[in-house]
N, C-alpha and C positions, 0 to 999 in steps of 0.2 A: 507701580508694584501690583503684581495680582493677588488676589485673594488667598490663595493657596501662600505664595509668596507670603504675606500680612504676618496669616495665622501660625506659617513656620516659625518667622521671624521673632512673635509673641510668646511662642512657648517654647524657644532657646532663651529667652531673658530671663534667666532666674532671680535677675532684679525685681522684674516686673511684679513675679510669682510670689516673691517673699516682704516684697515693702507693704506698708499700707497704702489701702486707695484716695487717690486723690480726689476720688468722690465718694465717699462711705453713704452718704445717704440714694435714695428712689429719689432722681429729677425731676422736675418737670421739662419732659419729653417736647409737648407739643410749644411752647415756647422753644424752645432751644431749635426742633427744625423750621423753623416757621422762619428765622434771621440767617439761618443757612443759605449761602449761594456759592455757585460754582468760581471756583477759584480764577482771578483772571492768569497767574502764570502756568495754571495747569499744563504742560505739554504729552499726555499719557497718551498711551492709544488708545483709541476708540473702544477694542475690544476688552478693555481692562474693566472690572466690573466693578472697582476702586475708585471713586473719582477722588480731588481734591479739593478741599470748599473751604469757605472763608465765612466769617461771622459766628462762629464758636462763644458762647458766652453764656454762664450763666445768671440767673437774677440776684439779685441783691441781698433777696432772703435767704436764697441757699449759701449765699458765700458765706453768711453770718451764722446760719446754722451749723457748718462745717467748719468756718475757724473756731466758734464755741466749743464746738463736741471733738476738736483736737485739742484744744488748751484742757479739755477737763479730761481728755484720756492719759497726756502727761503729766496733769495732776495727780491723777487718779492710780497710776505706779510709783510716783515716789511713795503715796499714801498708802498703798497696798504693801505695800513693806512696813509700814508700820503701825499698820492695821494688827499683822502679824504679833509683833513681840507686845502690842499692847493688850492681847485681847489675854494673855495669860496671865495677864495683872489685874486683881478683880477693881482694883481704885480707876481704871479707866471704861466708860462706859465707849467702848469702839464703835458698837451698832449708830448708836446717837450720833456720834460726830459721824459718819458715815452717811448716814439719811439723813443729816443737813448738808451736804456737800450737793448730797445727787437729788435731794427736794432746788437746792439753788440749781443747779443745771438746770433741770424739768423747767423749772419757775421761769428763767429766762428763754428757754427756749419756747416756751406760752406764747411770752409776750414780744417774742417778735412777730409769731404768726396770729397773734390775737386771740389764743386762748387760756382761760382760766378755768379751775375747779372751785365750788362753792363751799366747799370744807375748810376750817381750821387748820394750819400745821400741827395743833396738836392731836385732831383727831388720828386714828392708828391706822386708818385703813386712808390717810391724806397720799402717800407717796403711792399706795397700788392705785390710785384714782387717776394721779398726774402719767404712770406708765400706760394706764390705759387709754388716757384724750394722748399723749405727746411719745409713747414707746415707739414709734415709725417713725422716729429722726433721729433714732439712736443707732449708730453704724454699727457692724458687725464688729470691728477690731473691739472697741467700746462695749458694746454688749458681753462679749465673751469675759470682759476684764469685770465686769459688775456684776456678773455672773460666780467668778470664780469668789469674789468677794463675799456675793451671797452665803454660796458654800460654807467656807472660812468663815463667817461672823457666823452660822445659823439663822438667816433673817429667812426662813423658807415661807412665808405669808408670802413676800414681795419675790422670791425665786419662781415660786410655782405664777401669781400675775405675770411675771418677764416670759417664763416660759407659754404662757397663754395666749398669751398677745405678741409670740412671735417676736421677741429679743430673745434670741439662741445663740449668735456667734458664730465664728466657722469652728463646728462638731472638728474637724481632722486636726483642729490645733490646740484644741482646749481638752483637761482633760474633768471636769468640773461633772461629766456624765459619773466617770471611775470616783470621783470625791462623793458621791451621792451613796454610789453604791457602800464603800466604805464607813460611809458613815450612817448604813441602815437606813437610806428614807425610802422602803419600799415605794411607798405613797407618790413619790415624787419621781422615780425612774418611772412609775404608769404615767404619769402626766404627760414623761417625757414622750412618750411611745406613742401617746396619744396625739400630741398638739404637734410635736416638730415632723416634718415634713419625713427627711429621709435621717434617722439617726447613724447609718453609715454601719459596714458590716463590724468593726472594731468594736464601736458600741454596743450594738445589737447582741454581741456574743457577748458583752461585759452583762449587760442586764439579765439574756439568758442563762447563764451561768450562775448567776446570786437566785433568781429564782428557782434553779434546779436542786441548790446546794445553800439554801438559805442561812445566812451565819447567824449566831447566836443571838439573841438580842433583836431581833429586827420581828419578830412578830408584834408589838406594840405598834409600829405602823403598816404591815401587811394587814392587821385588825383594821385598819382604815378603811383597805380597799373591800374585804369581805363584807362589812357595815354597809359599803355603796350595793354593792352588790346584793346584799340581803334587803334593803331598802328600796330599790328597782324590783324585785318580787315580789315585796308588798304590796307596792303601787299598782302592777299589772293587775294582780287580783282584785285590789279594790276597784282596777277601773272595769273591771271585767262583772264586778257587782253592784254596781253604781248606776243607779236608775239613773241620772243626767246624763250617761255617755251615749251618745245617740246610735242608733241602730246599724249606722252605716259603718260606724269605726269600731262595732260590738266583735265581729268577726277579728276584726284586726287584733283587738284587746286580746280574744282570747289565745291565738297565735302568739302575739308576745308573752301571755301566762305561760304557756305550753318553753317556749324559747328561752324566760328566764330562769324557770323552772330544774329544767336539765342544764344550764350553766352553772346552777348554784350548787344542785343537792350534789353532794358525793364526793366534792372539789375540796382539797384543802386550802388554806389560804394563800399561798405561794401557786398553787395550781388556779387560783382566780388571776391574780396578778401575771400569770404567762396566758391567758385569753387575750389580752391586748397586742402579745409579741403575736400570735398567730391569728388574729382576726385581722391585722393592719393590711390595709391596701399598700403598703410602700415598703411592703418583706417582698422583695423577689428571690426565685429560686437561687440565684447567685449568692445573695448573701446568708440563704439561709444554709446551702450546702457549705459554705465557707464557717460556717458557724458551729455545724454536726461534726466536721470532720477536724476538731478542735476540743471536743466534747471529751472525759475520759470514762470509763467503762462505766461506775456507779451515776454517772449526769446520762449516759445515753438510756440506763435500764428506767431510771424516773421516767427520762422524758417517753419513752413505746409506753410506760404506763399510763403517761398523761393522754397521750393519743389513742390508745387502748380504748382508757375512758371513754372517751370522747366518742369513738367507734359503735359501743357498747349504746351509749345515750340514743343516737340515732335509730338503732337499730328496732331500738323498743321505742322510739318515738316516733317513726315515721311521718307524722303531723308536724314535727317541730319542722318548720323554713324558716329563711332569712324572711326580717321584718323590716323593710328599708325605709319602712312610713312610720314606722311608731315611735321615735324620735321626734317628727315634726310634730306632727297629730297627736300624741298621749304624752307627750314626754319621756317616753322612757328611754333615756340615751343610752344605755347598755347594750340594749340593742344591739346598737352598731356594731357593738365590741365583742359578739357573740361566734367565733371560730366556725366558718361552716365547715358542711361536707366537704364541700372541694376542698377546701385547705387542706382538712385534717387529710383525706387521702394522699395529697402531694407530699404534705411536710412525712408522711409515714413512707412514702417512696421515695423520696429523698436520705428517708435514714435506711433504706434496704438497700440502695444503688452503692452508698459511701460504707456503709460498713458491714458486708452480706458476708465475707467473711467470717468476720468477727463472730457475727450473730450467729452465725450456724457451728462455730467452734467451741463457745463460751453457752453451756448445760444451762447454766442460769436462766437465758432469754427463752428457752425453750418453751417453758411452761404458758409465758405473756404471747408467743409470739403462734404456738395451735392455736390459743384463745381468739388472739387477732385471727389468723387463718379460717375460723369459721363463722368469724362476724361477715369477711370480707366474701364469703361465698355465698351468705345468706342474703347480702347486698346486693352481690353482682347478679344472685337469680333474682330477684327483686327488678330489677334494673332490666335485664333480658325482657320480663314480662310485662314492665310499659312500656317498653320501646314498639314490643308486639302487637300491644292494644293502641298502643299510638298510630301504626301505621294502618291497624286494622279503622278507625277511626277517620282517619286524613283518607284512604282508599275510597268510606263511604260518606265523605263531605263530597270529596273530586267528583261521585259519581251521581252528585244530584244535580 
């Protein structure tokens, strides 16, 4: 069978597609082809780029790891069911029998590979301990199910560690992002945005949407994330005042001063919390246009304001750059999470290309949108004129 052939074959099985994997956990790779050999009844051709092998087999540890972490996923839904109707009963403490289930899981799955934590079960932070030495042998079906549970009980301590460390689930099947949002944890759809790789454009729009249209109730944990964020500007300052930070990282400090600076002042708190949607390396245009043009009139006039802002900041700050060191070097992970120029221009031409219409029909944007209009002229002659001194520049290096 050819390769082409294989992968046809794979993605007509909608068996395949919808069962769980019969290896939910990351293998070990290099054992497994190391006892691989070429099959003796192979009869394929030559040019088939498929061959047939023999000696397929896993180790002994993983077998034990995966039939553990299947007996506790079929555990784990009959219990989720009655996770439910007990947690509205206050004589049943659900959280507790819950976190003794999946502290035993963790525990056994220690001690087949040999390790343990040094903590009490009774200490509070024992179970985020055990997710962080043992959460990599927790499959995704599994994850997604302990996850939703999180939700559902409120154990958000041990939610946001799962989330941390990379027990996420498959995002397309779970809807545990939409339970977040519903139940207000600003706090914890940033983590999401932060730590999980690609949250999928579905998501993506659920989190953009609550941040644009924030629902009642939910500033008590947006307070969270402006706290981080008012806390990272203190710290640039102090480091940037601080006779011990050495000379060499003194420039950098005050770059980040400069950087956290114009991300904080002027931001409401919901407008700190969509810096993460649009600083992320893993928004591409795809999902974000798929996102705008889903947007309704009052979510798109927020959002040209947020970007407005944002526009605005640069313009008067021309000193603020990306700080791509100052996370490693000062600490100040914010940093990262700082929206640049290039975003904001794309995400702002992205909402011109999807809705130019609208925008030039609807009297409202007007007013936001000459504003934008002469930031973006004041930039582009800006930009004309070091392109000019650049080349004038580069002409008289070439010519020494």
């Amino acid at each position: 069978m050819s390769l082409l052939q294989t992968i046809t074959k794979a993605a007509l099985d909608s068996e395949t597609l919808t069962s769980q994997s019969k290896y939910p956990i990351v293998l070990n790779s290099d054992e497994i082809l190391l006892n691989l050999k070429p099959s003796a009844n192979d009869d394929s051709n030559d040019t088939y780029l498929i061959k047939c092998v023999q000696g397929w087999k896993i180790s002994n540890i993983e077998s034990e790891i995966i039939e553990l972490g299947n007996k506790f996923l079929k555990k784990l839904k009959r219990k989720a069911k009655e996770f439910k109707g007990k947690s509205k009963n206050p004589n049943f403490n659900v959280q507790d029998e819950f976190l003794g289930l999946f502290n035993s899981f963790l525990v056994k799955n220690g001690n087949i590979i040999g390790v343990s934590v040094e903590l009490e079960p009774s200490d509070k932070r024992y179970t985020c301990v055990l997710v962080e030495k043992l959460g990599f042998l927790i499959g995704e079906d599994l994850a997604g199910l302990i996850l939703d549970v999180c939700v559902n009980l409120e154990i958000w301590d041990l939610l946001e560690t799962l989330i941390v460390n990379g027990v996420r689930g498959h995002l397309s099947s779970t809807s545990w992002i939409e339970s977040l949002a519903e139940k207000k944890r600003s706090d914890l759809l940033c983590v999401c945005v932060k730590h999980i790789g690609e949250v999928g454009a579905s998501n993506f729009l659920t989190i953009l949407k609550y941040f644009l249209s924030p629902p009642k109730g939910s500033e008590d944990t947006m307070s969270i994330i402006r706290k981080q964020w008012e806390n990272q500007a203190l710290l640039a300052i102090e480091k940037v005042t601080n006779a011990r930070v050495m000379d060499q990282y003194l420039d950098l400090a005050k770059q980040a001063s400069i950087l956290l600076m114009i991300s904080y002042d002027g931001f409401s708190s919901s407008e700190l919390c969509m810096h993460y949607l649009f600083a992320s390396p893993n928004v591409d245009e795809l999902i974000l246009s798929y996102s705008l043009s889903r947007l309704d009139g009052s979510e798109m006039f927020k959002l040209i304001q947020y970007l407005g802002k944002w526009l605005r900041k640069y313009e008067r700050f021309p000193r603020a750059i990306p700080c791509v060191n100052a996370a490693s070097v000062l600490g100040l992970d914010a940093c990262d999470w700082v929206p640049s120029l290039v975003s904001i221009v794309k995400s702002l031409g992205l909402v011109f290309d999807d809705h130019f219409l609208s925008l030039v029909l609807s009297s409202e944007y007007h007013e936001e949108l000459r504003s934008i209009e002469g930031i973006v002229k004041s930039l582009s002659s800006e930009a004309r004129l070091c392109c000019s001194v650049t080349d004038v520049v580069e002409n008289l290096v070439s010519g020494i």
